[in-house]
C-alpha positions in Angstrom: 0.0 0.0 0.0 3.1 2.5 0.7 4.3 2.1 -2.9 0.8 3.0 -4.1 0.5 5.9 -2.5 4.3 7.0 -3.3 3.8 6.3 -6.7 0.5 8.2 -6.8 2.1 11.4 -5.1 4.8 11.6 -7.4 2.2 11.0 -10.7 0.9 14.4 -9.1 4.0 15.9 -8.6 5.2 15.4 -12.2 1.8 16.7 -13.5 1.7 19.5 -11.6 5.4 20.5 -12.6 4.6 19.8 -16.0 1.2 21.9 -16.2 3.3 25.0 -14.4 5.7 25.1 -17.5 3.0 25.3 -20.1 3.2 28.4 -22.2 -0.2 29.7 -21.1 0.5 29.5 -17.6 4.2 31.0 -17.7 3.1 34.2 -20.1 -0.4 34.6 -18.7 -2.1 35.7 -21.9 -6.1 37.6 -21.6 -8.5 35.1 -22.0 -12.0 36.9 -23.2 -15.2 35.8 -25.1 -15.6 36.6 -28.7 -18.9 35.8 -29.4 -19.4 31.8 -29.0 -15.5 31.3 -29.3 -13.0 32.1 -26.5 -9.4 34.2 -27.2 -6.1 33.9 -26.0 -4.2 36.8 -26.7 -0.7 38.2 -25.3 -0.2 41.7 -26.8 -1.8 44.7 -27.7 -4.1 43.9 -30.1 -4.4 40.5 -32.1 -2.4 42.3 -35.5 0.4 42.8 -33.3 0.2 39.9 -31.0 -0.1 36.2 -30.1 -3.8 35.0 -30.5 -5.8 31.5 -30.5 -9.8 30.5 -30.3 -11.2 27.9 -28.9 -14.2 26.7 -27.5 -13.7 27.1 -24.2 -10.6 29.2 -22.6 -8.9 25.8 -21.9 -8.9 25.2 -25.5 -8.0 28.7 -26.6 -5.1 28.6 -23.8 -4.2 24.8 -26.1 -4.4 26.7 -29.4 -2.2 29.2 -27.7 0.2 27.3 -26.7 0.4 25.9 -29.9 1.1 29.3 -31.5 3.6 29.6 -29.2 5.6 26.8 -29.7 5.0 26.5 -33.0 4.8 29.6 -34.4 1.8 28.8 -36.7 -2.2 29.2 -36.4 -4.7 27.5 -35.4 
C-alpha cells in the first residue's frame, strides 16, 4: 500500500510541474469571449500579437500554446 500511494504522489507531482511550465501559464495571456469562441491573446491587439480561439478558454489557452511553440495558427 506505501508504494501506491508514493507512486501516486509523485504521478501528481510530475503533472503538476509539468502543467506550471505550459506556455499559457508562464506568459499569462487575456482570455475573453468573442462571441461563441474564446481568445487567448498576449499583446496589444491580435495584429500585433499572439492570438488563439477555442471553444472554451482551456482550448484557446491549447491553441495558444500551440502558437507559441510552434509559431503557426490554429
Amino acid at each position: 500500500m506505501e508504494y501506491e500511494h508514493s507512486q501516486s504522489a509523485l504521478f501528481e507531482y510530475t503533472s503538476t510541474q509539468h502543467a506550471c511550465r505550459q506556455p499559457h501559464v508562464l506568459m499569462r495571456p487575456t482570455i475573453t469571449q468573442c462571441g461563441d469562441q474564446w481568445c487567448a491573446l498576449y499583446g496589444v491587439n491580435d495584429q500585433e500579437g499572439i492570438v488563439a480561439y477555442g471553444a472554451t478558454p482551456e482550448k484557446a489557452s491549447q491553441a495558444w500554446d500551440l502558437v507559441w511553440l510552434n509559431g503557426e495558427e490554429y
